[in-house]
N, C-alpha and C positions, 0 to 999 in steps of 0.2 A: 219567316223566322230568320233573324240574322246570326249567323258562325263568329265567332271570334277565335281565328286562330294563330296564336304568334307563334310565327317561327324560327328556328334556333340556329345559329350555326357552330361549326365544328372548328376548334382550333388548332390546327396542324401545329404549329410551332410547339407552343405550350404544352400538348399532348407529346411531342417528342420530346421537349424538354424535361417533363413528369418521367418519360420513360428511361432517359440517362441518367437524371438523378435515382430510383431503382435501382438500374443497370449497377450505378457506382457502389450501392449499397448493397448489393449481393453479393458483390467484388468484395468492399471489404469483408464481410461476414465469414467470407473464406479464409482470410487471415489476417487474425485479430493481434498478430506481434504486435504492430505501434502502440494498441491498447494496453499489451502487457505492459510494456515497456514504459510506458507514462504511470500506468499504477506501482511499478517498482520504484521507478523515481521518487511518487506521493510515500511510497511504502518505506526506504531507508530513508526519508527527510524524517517522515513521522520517529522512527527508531532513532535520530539523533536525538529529538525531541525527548524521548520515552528516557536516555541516558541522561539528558541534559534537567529534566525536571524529577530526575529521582524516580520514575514510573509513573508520574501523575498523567501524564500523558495520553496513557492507553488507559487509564481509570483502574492503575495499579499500584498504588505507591509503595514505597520500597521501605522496610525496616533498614533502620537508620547503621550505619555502621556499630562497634562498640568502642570506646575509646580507647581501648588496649589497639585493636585492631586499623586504627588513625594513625594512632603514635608509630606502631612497627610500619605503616605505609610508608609514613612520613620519614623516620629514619630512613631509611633504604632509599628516600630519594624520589617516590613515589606520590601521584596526587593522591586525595584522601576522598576522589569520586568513588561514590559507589559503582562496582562491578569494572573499576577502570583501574589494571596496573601501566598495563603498556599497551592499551587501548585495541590490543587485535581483537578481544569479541566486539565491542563498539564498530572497528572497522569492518566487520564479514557482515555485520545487518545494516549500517548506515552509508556506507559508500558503494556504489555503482561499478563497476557490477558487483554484486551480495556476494559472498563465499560462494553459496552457492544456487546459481538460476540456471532453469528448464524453459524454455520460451519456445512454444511452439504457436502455428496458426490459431489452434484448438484450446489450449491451455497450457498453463504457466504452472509451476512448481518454485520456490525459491525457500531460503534459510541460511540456515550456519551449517559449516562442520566444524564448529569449534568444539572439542570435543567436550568439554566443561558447559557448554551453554546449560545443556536440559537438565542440568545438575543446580543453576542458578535459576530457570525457568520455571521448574518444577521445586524446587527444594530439596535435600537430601538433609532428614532428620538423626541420622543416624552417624551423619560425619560434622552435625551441627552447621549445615548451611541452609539459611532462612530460602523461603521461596521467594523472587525477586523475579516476575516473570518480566519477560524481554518485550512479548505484548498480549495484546486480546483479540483473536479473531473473532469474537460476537463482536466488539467496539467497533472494529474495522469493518464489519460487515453492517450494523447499525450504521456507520459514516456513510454506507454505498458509494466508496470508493469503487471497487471494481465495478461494480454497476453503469457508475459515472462516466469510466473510461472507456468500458465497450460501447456505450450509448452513444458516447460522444465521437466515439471512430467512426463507427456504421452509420447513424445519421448524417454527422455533419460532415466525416472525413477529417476531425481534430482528434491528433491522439492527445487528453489533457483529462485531467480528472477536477471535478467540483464537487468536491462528495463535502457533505452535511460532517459538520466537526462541533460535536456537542462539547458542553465543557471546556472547550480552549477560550 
């Protein structure tokens, strides 16, 4: 009876090669900054967006100004954007760095302190200001934007985000 046995060999190169790329990717996974950091950038571009289409953006749309409340913008000299007199909430969520960010290895933190945001974010019925949220963290989290960006640090060593953008 005849054997048929084929035999294999081992590839040293390739098998080190397999074990630095690893190696690199454990390295990143210990800090994940660049990730943050590419998803804050995705994050105030989206929030210019969010000001720029009235909330449709984040799948929020904003109740329209009233026309009393145009006319006195507009007198004083003022655009007739919604949630925009002199653009500092605009500024603390869409420009780099955000009022305010926490960027650690581990995890990110970021917002406004504008102290008026959560008052337009949420709504305040009782001083008649509509809710006009700034954004959606399900939407954001449905896009797997952060998803995007740690995946894409740790595998590939790109901090850049490609997350899924329904409705734009």
């Amino acid at each position: 009876m005849t054997t048929f046995k084929p035999t294999f060999t081992f590839d040293q190169a390739r098998w080190d090669d397999v074990r630095r790329q690893l190696k690199g990717m454990r390295d990143r996974a210990q800090n994940a900054q660049p990730a943050w950091n590419a998803f804050l950038d995705w994050f105030a571009h989206g929030n210019r967006q969010q000001f720029g289409t009235q909330g449709k953006r984040w799948g929020t749309p904003w109740r329209e100004l009233k026309p009393a409340t145009v006319k006195q913008k507009r007198s004083l000299g003022f655009t007739a954007d919604i949630l925009v007199r002199e653009s500092i909430l605009l500024r603390s969520v869409a420009d780099r760095p955000l009022d305010f960010e926490r960027v650690g290895p581990h995890d990110m933190t970021a917002g406004t302190s504008v102290e008026y945001a959560a008052y337009h974010h949420r709504g305040a019925p009782r001083a008649n200001v509509p809710r006009r949220p700034l954004w959606d963290t399900a939407k954001i989290a449905r896009e797997g934007a952060v998803t995007s960006a740690i995946k894409s640090w740790i595998i590939q060593g790109e901090a850049r985000v490609s997350a899924r953008t329904e409705g734009r």
